[in-house]
Backbone as CSV, one residue per row, in Angstrom:
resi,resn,N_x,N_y,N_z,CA_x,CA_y,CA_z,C_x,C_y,C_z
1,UNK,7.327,-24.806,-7.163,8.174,-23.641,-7.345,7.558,-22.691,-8.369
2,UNK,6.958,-23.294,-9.409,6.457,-22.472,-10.371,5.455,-21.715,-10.114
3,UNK,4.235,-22.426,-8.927,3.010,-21.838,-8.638,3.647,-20.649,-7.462
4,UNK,4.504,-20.986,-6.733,5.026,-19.854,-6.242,5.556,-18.391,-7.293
5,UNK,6.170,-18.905,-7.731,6.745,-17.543,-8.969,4.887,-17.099,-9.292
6,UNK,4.483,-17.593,-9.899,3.297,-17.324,-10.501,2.262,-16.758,-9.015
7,UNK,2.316,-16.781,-8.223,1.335,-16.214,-6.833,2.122,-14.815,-6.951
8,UNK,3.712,-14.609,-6.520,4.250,-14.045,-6.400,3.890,-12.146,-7.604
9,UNK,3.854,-12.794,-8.815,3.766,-12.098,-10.246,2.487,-11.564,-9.854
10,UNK,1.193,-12.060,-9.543,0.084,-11.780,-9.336,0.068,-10.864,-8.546
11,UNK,0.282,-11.149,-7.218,0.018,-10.501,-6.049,0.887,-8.891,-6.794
12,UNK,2.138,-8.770,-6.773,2.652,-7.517,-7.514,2.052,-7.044,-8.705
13,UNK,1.125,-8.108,-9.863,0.245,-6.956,-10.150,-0.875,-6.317,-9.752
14,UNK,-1.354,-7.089,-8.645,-2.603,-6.717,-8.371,-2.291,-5.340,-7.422
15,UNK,-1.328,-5.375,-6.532,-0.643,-4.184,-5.789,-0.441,-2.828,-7.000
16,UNK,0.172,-3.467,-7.835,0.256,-2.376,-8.624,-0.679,-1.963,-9.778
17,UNK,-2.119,-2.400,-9.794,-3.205,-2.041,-10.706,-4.076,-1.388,-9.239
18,UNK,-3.983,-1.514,-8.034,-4.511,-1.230,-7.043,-4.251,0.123,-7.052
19,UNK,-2.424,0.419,-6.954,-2.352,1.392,-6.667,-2.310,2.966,-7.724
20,UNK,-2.524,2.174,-9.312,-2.775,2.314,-9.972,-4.173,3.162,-10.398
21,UNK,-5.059,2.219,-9.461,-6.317,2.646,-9.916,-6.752,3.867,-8.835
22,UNK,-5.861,3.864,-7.972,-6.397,4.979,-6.668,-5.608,6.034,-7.059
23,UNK,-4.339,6.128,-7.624,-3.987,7.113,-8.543,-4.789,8.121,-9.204
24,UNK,-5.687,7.138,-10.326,-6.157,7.791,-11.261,-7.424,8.148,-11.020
25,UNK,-8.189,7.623,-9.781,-9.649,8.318,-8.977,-9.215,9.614,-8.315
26,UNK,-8.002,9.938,-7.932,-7.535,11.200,-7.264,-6.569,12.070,-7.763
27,UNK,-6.818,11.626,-9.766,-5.994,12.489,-10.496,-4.436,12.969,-10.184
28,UNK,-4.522,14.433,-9.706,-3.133,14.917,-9.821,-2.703,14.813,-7.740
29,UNK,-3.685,14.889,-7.229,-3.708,14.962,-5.896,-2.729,14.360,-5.211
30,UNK,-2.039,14.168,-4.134,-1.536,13.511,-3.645,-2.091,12.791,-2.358
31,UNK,-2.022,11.397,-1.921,-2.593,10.950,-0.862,-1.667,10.315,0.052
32,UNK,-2.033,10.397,1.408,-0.971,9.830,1.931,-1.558,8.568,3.028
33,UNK,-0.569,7.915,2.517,-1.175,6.231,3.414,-0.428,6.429,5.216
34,UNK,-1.428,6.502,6.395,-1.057,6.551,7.604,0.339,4.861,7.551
35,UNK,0.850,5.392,8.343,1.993,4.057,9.012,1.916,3.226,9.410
36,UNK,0.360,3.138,9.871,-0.428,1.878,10.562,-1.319,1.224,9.506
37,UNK,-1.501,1.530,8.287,-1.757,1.155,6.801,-1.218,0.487,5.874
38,UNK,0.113,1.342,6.215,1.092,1.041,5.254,1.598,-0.479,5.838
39,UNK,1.955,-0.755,7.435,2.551,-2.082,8.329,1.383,-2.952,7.908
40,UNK,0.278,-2.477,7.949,-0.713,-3.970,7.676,-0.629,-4.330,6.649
41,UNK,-0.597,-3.284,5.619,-0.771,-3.810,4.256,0.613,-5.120,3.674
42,UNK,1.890,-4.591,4.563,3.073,-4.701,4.173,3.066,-6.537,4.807
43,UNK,2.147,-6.753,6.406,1.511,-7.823,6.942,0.694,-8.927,5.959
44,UNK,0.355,-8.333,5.472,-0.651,-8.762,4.477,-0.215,-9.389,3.919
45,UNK,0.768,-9.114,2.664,1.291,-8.845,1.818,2.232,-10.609,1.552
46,UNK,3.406,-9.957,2.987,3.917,-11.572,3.696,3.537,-12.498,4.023
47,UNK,1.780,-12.178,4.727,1.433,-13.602,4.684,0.775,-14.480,4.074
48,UNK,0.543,-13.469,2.774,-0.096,-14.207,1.758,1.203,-15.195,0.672
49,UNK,1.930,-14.193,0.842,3.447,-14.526,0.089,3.740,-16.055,0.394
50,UNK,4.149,-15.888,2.193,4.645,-17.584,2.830,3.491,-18.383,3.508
51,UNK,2.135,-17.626,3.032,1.369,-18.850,3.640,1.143,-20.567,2.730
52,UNK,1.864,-20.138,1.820,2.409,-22.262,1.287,2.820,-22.537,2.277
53,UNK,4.463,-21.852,2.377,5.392,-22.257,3.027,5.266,-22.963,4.609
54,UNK,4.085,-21.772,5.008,3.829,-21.941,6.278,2.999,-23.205,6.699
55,UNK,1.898,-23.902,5.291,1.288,-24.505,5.948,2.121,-26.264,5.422
């Protein structure tokens, strides 16, 4: 349970130093992630989350 909490903490910082860091390479700009980007990433995301669970 704990290594779950602790995967969990990670993965949300790494999402958020990611998105973090593409921020600050494109300054004030705005970028926009296509819908077919955004579903994989969001794919991703879940199956890294329940792949314990899953296996």
């Amino acid at each position: 349970m704990l290594k779950k909490a602790i995967l969990g903490i990670l993965v949300l910082i790494t999402l958020f130093l990611a998105a973090f860091i593409s921020y600050s390479k494109n300054g004030i700009q705005q970028t926009f992630v296509s819908t077919t980007d955004q579903s994989e990433l969001c794919n991703d995301v879940l199956s890294m989350l329940l792949r314990p669970t899953i296996q």
